[in-house]
Residue, then its C-alpha position, 0 to 999 in steps of 0.5 A: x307886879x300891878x301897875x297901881x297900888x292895890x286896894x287894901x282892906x286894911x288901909x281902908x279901914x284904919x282909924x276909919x271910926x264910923x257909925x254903921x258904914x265900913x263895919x266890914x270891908x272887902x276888896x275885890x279883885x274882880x267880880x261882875x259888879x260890886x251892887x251884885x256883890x253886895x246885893x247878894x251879902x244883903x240876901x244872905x243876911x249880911x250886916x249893914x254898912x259891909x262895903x266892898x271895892x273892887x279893882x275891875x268890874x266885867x258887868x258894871x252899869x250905871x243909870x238907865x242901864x248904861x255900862x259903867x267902863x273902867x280900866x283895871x286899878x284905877x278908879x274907886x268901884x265900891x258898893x255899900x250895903x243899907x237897912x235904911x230906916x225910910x219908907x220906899x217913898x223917901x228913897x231918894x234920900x240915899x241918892x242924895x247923901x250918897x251923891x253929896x258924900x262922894x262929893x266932899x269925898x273927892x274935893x276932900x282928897x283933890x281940893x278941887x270944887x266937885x259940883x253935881x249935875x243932876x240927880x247924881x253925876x259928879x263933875x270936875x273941871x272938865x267933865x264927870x269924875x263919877x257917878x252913882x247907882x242905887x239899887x233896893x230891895x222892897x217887900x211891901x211897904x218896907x225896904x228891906x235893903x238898899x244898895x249904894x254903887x259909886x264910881x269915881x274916875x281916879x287915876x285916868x290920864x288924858x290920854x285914856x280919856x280921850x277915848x270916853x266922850x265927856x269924861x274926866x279925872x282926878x288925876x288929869x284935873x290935878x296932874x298927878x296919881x292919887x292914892x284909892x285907899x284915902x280916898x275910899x276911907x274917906x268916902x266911907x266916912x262921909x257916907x256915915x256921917x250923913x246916913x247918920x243924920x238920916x237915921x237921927x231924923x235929921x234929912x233936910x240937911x242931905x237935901x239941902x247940901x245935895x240942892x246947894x251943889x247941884x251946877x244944874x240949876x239956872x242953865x240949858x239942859x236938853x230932855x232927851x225921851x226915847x232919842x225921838x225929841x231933843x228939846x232945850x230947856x231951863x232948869x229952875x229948881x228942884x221938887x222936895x223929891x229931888x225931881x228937876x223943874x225946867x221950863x220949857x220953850x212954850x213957858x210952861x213948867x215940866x217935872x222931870x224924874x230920875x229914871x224917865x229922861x237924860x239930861x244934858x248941858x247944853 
């Protein structure tokens, strides 16, 4: 017998009543990563808003190629499929909903304020309860299909925290288990309501909700590029892109981009 409550598409889905995301969902008991799962669905013309969870990824990453690690049955591993209606320009938007909607997602569940540091991390009392990975598919100037990855730390006790630097968990934050299918239907429904806003023009509210819970503005962060420089910075503001504005030692202004530095509170 497991040792968690499983996954069940259809606690999942019951009186999930969205839009577009969950339209079909499936769990997984393993695969190698849910974004390829999904990926592939997308290649073989899948329908928009299928979503898929999974109890233990073999070959799960994160940003900049990082390996996403989770011990089987207790963190929430999903990835839903988007046809978004937004150039490749403005692809950033779905970072940005995705992150937010994770976030109220699991304060929802939790009742504890989870802030996000930049671009896309979620953070708990003591550290990151999750993360995001988006992945697209573009074919000229058209998205012909994204992928939103999300990772939260659920069920992990202290003791299994210990061994992952930085890391924490709903459970240890609020000191008992919580149950992954309310927390997976709930993180469907907030990913509907703001793709929908999306869809109906409505974007500079996904913005303004992603700058509101950024924790990283006004603090140190260090920029990291190539682990050959470790500089101390202040960060100031975000760009209408999502890009991270820090000052630096010498007064002058940096825009930093998701993809091309790590950052780390000082």
């Amino acid at each position: 017998m497991a040792s968690y409550l499983p996954l069940s598409e259809r606690a999942i889905s019951r009186d999930l009543r969205t839009r577009t995301i969950g339209s079909r969902v499936v769990c997984l008991q393993t695969v190698g990563s849910t974004n390829d799962w999904i990926a592939a669905a997308a290649r073989e013309g899948a329908a928009e808003g299928l979503a898929a969870f999974a109890e233990e990824q073999t070959a799960g990453r994160g940003q900049a190629g990082h390996r996403w690690v989770a011990p089987v049955g207790r963190c929430l591993l999903g990835s839903v499929l988007l046809r978004p209606p937004v150039p490749p320009s403005s692809l950033f938007l779905l970072t940005m909903l995705a992150a937010t909607a994770a976030a109220a997602a699991t304060s929802e569940l939790s009742g504890l304020p989870i802030r996000l540091k930049w671009p896309n991390d979620l953070i708990g009392p003591r550290g990151k309860i999750g993360g995001i990975l988006v992945e697209t598919s573009i074919l000229g100037e058209q998205v012909e299909y994204a992928v939103v990855g999300i990772g939260i730390n659920v069920n992990l006790p202290r003791r299994m925290l210990a061994a992952i630097p930085g890391a924490d968990s709903l459970q240890a934050a609020v000191g008992h288990r919580l149950n992954r299918n309310h927390l997976a239907r709930a993180l469907l429904r907030h990913l509907d309501a703001r793709y929908s806003l999306l869809c109906d023009g409505r974007a500079a509210a996904i913005a303004d909700e992603w700058r509101n819970r950024l924790g990283t503005l006004g603090r140190p962060v260090r920029l990291r590029r190539d682990d050959t420089e470790d500089i101390l910075l202040i960060a100031e503001g975000v760009t209408d892109d999502g890009a991270l504005i820090v000052r630096a030692p010498d007064g002058s202004q940096v825009i930093i981009r998701a993809g091309e530095v790590s950052i780390q509170e000082a």
